[in-house]
Each structure stands twice: as C-alpha cells, then as structure tokens.
C-alpha positions as CSV (number, residue, x, y, z in Angstrom):
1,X,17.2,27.7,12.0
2,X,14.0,30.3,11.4
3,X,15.0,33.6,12.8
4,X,13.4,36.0,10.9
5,X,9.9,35.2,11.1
6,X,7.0,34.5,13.7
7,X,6.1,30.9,12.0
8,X,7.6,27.9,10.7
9,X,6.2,26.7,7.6
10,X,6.0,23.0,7.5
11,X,5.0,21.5,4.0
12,X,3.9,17.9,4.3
13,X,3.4,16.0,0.6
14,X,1.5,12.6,1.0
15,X,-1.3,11.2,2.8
16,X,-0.4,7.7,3.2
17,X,0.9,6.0,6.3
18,X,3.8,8.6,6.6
19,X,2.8,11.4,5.6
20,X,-0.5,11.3,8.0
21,X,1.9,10.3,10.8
22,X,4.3,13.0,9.9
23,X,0.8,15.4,9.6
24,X,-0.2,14.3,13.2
25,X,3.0,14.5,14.8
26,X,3.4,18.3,13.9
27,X,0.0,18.9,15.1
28,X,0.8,17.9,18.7
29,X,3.9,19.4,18.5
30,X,4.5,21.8,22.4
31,X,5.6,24.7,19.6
32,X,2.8,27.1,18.8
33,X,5.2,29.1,15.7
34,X,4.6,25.8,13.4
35,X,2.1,26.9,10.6
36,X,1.1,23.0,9.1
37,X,0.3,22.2,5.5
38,X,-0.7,18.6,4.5
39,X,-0.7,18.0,0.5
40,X,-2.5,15.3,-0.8
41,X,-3.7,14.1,-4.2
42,X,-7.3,12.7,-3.0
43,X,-9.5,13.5,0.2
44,X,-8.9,10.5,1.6
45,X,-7.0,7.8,3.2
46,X,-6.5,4.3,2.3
47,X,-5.8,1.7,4.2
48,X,-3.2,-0.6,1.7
49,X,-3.4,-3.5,4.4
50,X,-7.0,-4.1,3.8
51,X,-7.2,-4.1,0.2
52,X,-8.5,-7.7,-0.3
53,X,-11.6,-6.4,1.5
54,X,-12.4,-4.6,-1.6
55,X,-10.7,-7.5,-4.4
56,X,-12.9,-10.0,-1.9
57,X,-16.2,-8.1,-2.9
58,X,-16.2,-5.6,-0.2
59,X,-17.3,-1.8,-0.6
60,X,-14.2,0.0,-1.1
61,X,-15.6,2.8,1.2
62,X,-14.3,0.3,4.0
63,X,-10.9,1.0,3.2
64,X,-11.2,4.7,2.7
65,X,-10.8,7.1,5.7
66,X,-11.4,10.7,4.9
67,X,-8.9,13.2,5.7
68,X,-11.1,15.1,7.1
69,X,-12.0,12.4,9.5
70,X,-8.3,12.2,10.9
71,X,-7.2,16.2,11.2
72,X,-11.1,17.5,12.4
73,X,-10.1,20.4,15.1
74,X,-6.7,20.1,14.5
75,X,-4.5,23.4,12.9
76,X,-3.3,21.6,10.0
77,X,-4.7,22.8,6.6
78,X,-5.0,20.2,4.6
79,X,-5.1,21.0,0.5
80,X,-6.9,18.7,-1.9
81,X,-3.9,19.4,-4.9
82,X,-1.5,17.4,-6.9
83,X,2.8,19.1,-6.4
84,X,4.0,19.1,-10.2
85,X,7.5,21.3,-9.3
86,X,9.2,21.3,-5.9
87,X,12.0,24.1,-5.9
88,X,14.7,23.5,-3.0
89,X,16.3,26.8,-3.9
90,X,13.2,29.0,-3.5
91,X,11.8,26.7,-1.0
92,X,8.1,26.9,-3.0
93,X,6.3,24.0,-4.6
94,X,3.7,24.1,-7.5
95,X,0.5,22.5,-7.6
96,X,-1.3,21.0,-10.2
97,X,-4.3,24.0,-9.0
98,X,-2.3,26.4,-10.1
99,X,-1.4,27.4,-6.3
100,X,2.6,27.9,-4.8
101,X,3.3,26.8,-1.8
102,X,6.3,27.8,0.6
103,X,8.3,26.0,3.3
104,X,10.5,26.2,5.7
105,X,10.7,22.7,6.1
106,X,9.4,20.1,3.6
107,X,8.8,16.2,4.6
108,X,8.5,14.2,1.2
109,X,6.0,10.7,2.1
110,X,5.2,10.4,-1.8
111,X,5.6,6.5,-1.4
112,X,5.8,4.2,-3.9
113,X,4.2,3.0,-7.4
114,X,4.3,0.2,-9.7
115,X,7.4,-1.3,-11.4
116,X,7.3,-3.5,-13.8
117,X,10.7,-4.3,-15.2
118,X,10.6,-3.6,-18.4
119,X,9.1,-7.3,-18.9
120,X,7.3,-7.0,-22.0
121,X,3.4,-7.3,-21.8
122,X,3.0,-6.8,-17.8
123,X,2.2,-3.3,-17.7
124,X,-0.7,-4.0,-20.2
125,X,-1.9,-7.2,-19.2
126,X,-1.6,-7.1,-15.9
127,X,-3.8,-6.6,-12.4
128,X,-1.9,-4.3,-9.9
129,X,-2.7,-4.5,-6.1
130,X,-1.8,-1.0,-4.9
131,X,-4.6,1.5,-4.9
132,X,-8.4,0.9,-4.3
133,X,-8.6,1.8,-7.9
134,X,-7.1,-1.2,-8.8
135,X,-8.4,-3.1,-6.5
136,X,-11.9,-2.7,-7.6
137,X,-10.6,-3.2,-11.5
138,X,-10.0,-6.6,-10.2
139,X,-12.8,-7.7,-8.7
140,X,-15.0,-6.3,-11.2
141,X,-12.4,-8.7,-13.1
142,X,-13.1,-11.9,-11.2
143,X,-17.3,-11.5,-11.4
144,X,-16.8,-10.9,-15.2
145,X,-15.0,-14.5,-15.3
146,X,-17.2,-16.4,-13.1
147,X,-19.8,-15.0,-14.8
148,X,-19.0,-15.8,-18.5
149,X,-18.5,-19.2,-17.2
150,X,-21.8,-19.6,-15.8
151,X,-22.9,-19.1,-19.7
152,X,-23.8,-22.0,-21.4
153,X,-21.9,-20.7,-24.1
154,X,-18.3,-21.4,-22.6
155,X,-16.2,-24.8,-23.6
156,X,-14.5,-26.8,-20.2
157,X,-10.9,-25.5,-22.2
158,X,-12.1,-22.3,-21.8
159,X,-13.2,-22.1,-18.4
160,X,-10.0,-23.9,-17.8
161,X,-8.0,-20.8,-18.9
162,X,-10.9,-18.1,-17.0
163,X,-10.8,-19.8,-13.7
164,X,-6.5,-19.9,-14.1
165,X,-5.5,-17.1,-11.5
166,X,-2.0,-16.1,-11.7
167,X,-0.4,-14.2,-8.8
168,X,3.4,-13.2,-9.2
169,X,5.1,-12.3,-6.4
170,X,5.2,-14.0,-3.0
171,X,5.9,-11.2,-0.7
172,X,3.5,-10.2,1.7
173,X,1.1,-9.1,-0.5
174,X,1.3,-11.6,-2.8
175,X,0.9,-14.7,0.2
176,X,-1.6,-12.3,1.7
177,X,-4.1,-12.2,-1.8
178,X,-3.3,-15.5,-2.5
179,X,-4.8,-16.8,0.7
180,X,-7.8,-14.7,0.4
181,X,-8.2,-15.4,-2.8
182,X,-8.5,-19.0,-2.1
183,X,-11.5,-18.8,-0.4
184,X,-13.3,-15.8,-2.0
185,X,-13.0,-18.0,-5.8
186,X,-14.9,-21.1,-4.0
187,X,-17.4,-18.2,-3.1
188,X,-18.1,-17.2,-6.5
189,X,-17.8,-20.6,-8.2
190,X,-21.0,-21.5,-6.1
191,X,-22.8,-18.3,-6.3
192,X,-22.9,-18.9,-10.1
193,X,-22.8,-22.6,-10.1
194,X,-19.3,-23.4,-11.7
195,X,-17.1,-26.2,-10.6
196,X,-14.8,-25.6,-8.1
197,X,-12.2,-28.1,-9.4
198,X,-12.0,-25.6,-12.6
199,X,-10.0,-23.1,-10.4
200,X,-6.5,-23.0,-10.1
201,X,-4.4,-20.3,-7.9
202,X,-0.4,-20.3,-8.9
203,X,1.7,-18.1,-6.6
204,X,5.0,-17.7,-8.5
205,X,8.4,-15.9,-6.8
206,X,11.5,-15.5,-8.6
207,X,13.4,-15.8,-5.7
208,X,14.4,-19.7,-3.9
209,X,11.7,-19.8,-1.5
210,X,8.5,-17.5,-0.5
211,X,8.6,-14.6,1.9
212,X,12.4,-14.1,0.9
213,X,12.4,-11.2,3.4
214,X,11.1,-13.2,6.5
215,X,13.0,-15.7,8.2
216,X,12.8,-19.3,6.6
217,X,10.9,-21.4,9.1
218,X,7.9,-18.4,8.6
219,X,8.4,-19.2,4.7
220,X,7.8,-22.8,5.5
221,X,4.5,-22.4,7.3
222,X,3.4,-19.9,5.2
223,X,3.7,-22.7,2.2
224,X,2.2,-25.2,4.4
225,X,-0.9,-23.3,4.6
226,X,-1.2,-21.7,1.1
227,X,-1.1,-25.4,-0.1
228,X,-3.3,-26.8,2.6
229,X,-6.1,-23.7,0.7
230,X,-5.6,-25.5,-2.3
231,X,-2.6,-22.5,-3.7
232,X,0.0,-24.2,-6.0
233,X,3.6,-22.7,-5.2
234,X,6.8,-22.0,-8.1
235,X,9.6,-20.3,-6.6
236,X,12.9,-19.6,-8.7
237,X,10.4,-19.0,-11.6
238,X,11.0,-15.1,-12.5
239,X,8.6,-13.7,-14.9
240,X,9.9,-13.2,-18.4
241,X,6.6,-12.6,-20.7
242,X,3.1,-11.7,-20.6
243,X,0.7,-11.8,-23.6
244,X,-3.2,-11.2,-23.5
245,X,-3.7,-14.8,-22.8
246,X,-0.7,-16.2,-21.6
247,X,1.9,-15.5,-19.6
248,X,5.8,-16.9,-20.2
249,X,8.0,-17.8,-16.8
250,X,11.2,-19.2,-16.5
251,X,11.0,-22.9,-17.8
252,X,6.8,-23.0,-18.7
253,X,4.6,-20.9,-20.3
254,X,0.6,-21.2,-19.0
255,X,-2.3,-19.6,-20.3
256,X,-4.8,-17.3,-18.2
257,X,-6.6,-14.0,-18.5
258,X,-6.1,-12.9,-15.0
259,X,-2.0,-12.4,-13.9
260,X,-1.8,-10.1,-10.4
261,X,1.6,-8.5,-10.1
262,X,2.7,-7.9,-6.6
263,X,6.1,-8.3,-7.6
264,X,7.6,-4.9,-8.0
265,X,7.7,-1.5,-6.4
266,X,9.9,1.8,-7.1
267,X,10.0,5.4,-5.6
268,X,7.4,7.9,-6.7
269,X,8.8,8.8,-10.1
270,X,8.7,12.5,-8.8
271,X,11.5,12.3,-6.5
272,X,13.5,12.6,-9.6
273,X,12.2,15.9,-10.6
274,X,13.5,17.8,-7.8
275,X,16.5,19.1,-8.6
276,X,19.6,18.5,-5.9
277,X,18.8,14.9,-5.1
278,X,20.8,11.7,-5.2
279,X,20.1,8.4,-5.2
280,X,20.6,5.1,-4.2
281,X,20.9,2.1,-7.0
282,X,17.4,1.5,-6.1
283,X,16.1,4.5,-7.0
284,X,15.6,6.0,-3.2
285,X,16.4,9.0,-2.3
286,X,19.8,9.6,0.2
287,X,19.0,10.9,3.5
288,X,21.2,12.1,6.1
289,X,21.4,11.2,9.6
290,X,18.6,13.0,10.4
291,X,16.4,12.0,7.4
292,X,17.1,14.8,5.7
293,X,17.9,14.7,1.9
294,X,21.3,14.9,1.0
295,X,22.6,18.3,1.1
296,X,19.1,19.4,1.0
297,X,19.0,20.6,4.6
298,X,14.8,21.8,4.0
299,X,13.8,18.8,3.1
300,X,13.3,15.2,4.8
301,X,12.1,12.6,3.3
302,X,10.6,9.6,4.5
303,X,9.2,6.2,3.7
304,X,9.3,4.4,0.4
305,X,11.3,7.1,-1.3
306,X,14.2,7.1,1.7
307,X,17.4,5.4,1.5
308,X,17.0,3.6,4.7
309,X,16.8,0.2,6.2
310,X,13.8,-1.3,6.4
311,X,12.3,1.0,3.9
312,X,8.9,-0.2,1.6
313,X,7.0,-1.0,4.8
314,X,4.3,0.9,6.6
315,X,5.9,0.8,9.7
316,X,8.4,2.2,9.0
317,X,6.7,5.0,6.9
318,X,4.8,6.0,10.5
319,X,8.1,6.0,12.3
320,X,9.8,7.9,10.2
321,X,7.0,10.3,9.6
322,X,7.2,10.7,13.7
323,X,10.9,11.3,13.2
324,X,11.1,13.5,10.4
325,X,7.7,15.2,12.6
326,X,10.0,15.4,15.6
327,X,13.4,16.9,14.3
328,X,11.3,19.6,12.3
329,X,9.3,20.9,15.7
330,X,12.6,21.0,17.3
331,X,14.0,23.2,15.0
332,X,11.6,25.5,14.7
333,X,12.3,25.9,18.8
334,X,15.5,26.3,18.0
335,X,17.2,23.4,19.2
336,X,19.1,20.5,17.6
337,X,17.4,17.7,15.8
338,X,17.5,14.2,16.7
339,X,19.5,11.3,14.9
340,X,17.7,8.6,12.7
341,X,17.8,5.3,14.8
342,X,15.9,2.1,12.1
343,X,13.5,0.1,14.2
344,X,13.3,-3.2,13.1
345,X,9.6,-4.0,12.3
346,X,7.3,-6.9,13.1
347,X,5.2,-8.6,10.6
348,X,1.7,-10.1,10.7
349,X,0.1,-11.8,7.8
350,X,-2.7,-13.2,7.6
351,X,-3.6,-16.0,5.1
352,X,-7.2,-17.0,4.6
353,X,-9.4,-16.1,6.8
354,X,-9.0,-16.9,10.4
355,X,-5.5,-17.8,10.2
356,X,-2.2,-15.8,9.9
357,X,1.7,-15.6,10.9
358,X,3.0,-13.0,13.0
359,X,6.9,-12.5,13.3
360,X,7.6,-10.6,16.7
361,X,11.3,-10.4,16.6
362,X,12.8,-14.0,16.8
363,X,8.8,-15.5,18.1
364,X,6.6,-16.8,15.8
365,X,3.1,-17.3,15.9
366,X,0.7,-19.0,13.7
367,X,-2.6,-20.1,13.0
368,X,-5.5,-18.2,15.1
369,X,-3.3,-16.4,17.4
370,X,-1.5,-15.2,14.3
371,X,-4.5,-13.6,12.6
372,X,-5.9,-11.9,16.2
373,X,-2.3,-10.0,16.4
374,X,-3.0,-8.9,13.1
375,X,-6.2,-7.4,13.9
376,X,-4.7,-5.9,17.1
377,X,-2.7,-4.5,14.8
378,X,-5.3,-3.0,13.0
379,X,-7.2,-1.5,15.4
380,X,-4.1,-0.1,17.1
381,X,-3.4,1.8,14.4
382,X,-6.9,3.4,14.0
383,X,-7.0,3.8,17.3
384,X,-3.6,6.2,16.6
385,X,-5.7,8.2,14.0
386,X,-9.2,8.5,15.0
387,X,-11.2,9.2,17.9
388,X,-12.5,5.6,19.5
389,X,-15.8,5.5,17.7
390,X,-14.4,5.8,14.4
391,X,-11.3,4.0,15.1
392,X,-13.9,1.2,16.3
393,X,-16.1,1.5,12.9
394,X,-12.9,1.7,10.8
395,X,-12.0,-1.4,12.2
396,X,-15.1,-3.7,11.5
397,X,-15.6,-5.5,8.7
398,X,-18.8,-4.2,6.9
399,X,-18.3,-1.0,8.5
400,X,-17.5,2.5,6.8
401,X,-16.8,5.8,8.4
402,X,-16.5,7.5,4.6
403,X,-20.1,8.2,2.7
404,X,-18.6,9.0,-0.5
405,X,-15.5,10.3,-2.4
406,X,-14.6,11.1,-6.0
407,X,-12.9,8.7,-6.4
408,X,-14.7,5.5,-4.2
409,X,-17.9,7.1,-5.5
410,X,-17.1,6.5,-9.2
411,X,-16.5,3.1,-8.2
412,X,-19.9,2.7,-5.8
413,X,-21.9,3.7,-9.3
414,X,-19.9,1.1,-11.5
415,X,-20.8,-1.7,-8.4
416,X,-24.2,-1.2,-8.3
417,X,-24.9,-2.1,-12.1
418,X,-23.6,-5.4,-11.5
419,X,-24.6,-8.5,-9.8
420,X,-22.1,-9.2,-6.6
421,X,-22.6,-12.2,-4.1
C-alpha cells in the first residue's frame, strides 16, 4: 500500500488486447491519486483478428487503430518507447529512448512471439501470421507468385510448386487463413489468368484431429467446410524440415515456396530479463492469486505471458487486463485486491467468407449464423474502445480510421508500386 505519496504510479507495458484494456480500465478508475503511463513499441493498435484483411489484399491501415484514437481526452500518457531493463527492486524501467520510468505498480501485457521449435529451416523459410508486418510480407508474397506464373516463361512443374500453399498449424488461425485463403487464391488465379486447378491449399496439424483445443464435433465441421473450399487436411503430420523449396513432414516430403506457420507461440522473450521471475514449463510467467508475479508484489502480469488457464487468447488478455486494472485502483484507495477468477471463453471463427463456427459454451453454431456472431463480436469490441463513429468505421470492411503510421506507411509506399486486384 502507497502511503507516502499523493499519486500512484501505474506503468502499463503493451498495447495489444490487454494492455489497452488494462490502459482503459485505470482511466475510469473512481480514484483520482492514479498517475497512468501506457508503454508501447508503435503508435498504434492492431487488430490480430483481422489480419487476413491485409494477407487477402486489404490496406493494412484497416487493421491499425492509432493509440491516439482510443485514449483522446483521457489522463493516460501514452509513450511511443521500447522497455529494454525492467528493475523490480528499484521499481524503474529503461527505455530504448534513453528515458526511466518509475512505478508503483507495473502490469506486464508484452504478449507473445513466434516459436519455432528449433525445426531446422522454419525460421528462414517461413511466412509468420502475427503482425501486420508479416502479413503484408505475405501478400506481397502471393502477387509475386501469381504473377511469375502469368509469365510465359514458367513450365506447368513449376507453377505446380508456386501455386503449392502450405499452412501448418490448424488452430484458429491456421483454419481461419486457410479458409480465406481459399477464396482470395481463385481471386488472383483469374486476375492474372492462371488455372485454378494449379492451386493447392494443405493445412497440416501435428496433433490427431484439427482445432485440438475446441470440442470435437466443432473440429468435424470445421473439416467439413475447409474441404468443401477445396483445403486438403493432414493431421498427425508434425513438421520435421523446411528447405527453400521444400518442406519435410512426418511420413512425406512436398515441394512449395510458400509454407505459413501458425503453429507455435511463446512468451515475449523479455519476461526472462526481469530478474525475480519464475516460470512455468511453458515458458509463462507464475502469477499469484491476484495476477501478480510471483513474489513480485509490484508487478502483475497478464495475457500471453501469465501462467493461467485459458492463456494465448484475446479474451482473456482483455479480462485479465480489467483485473489486473481493477486490483491496482483498489490498492491505490487502500483497500484489498480482488482474487483472479478464469473465465472460460467463447470462440467464433470464421472460415471463408460468409460462413463461420461459433462455440458459446456447450451450443454450437455454424454456417451464416456463425460468421454474424463473429462480426458481433467485432464490433463489440470496437465499440468497447472507440467512440461509435469510429467504432462503426473500424468495423467496416474498406474502412480506416488510421491515415498513416511508420510502420503501415512503409508498407502503403511498397503497395503502391505494385499491381494488386
């Protein structure tokens, strides 16, 4: 408890889906001694659930929602800076500016980042699906193909192995791409004139069945309809290889230039420079009952990084920012903070366009009806961040609220040099 000064300093590091809920939270927080700092590494939001928009040849300013956007009027200060050191002893963290920053309380929503195994090959040869970064690296990717097979130069082997799209992973985000994939490759193939039976989709899982997470009567329509788009399904088939042009899988090898790895996620690699920490066999960090690290009691942590159930969702990430949000406000009025009860989430996926699964608890609903409780859920959570008439242009496809960035803007220049559909 804060005794000894007028405010509470409350450091928030990360500006995805918990952090900005965490941000938010404090902000409307009754106490008026909360002094709030949000730390991100870029100005801007990005919404992970719509990344296909921007694989699918979409502007990846549609995905982007500036900061500024989300906390205008509020008394947060939010810092465009990159933490390099975090010190639980002198309660300070370093930036990659050259600034310090102090806390009172810290809440850690670094999230997540690739991981690749140690499989040999993947990290060089392969397309992640995490950032808008690498999301436009693909697309630009998929033109490039479609392209070089429109030249009259290209044998039928070779466009063979150029239209071979390999997706491994068949998680969410791996059914998710592969459905919109499905329909985005026909697009190309006849915007420059190339045979749609060239293209083949395969979805590979190392697990016994797709969507291992989900129940197994979702995991059955999901394969229904993956297949019915024309996506060819391998499950038990870990990845073992993955060379330039070919990549090697538990009992085949196949050759393609295009392999998307959805497969594999860790903690932020900086959780393990803070000194004090433990961790679970995963890699998370070990929260107490009240999301607080470990026998750090300064610092929660929340999200990806947390050793709780239901972690590596975004869900989950917004409730525990809330919660983490919550417990800090309290203290800071001096009372006792609340205990961590996991929610169990919901999922909604959609697959192709039109058409998804939604998981409410033991209900499940498919087809149309799936895919409009997946938008719901989309504008519902705009509507959580935004005043309505951003929320509203967030929300629709073709529609952007951000009119540049450093980082989308790089990518804006690169997209108008080449020829899109």
């Amino acid at each position: 408890m804060i005794t000894n000064q007028t405010k509470t300093r409350a450091l928030v590091v990360g500006a995805g889906f918990g952090g900005v809920a965490a941000a938010l939270t404090l902000t409307k927080a009754k106490s008026s001694a909360l002094e709030i700092t949000l730390i991100s590494n870029k100005p801007h939001f990005e919404y992970y659930p719509a990344l296909y928009r921007v694989v699918t040849g979409r502007s990846p300013l549609e995905v982007c929602i500036p900061l500024s956007a989300i906390f205008h009027g509020s008394k947060i200060e939010v810092v465009i800076d990159e933490i390099t050191t975090l010190d639980p002893g002198t309660q300070t963290a370093a930036g990659l500016s050259g600034r310090r920053y102090g806390y009172d309380y810290a809440i850690l929503a670094l999230g997540s980042e690739t991981a690749y195994f140690d499989i040999p090959g993947l990290r060089e040869f392969s397309f992640g699906f995490k950032s808008i970064q690498e999301a436009s690296r693909l697309e630009k990717h998929l033109q490039a193909l479609f392209k070089n097979c429109a030249g009259g130069e290209t044998t039928q082997e070779d466009k063979v192995c150029l239209l071979h799209f390999v997706i491994v992973g068949a998680g969410p985000s791996g059914v998710e791409l592969a459905g919109e994939l499905a329909g985005y490759l026909k697009q190309l193939a006849r915007h420059y004139r190339v045979a749609e039976n060239l293209i083949t989709i395969d979805l590979f899982e190392g697990a016994g069945r797709i969507l291992p997470a989900l129940p197994e009567a979702v995991a059955r329509r999901a394969s229904r309809r993956l297949r019915a788009l024309g996506v060819n399904i391998f499950v038990n088939r870990p990845l073992v290889s993955e060379e330039a042009e070919k990549i090697m899988v538990r009992g085949l090898s196949a050759k393609t230039e295009t392999v998307i790895w959805t497969a594999g996620i860790k903690p932020n690699s900086f959780f393990q420079k803070i000194p004090g920490l433990t961790f679970d066999q995963r890699g998370r960090v070990i929260v107490d009952e009240y999301l607080r690290a470990k026998n750090q009691e300064r610092i929660f942590v929340i999200g990806d990084g947390a050793a709780t159930p239901y972690t590596g969702l975004a869900q989950t990430a917004i409730y525990d920012g809330r919660a983490a949000a919550v417990n800090i406000s309290r203290l800071a009025r001096g009372l006792k903070p609340l205990a961590y009860q996991p929610k169990p989430p919901s999922h909604a996926i959609p697959i192709g366009r039109g058409w998804g699964l939604a998981v409410l608890g033991t209900v499940i609903i498919s087809g149309r009806f799936g895919w409009l409780i997946r938008r719901a859920a989309d504008l519902r959570y705009f509507l959580s961040i935004l005043p309505v008439r951003k929320a509203l242009l967030a929300f629709r496809p073709g529609k952007k609220i951000c009119r540049d960035c450093p980082i989308c803007g790089k990518i804006k220049i690169i997209k108008k040099e080449e020829k899109t559909i």
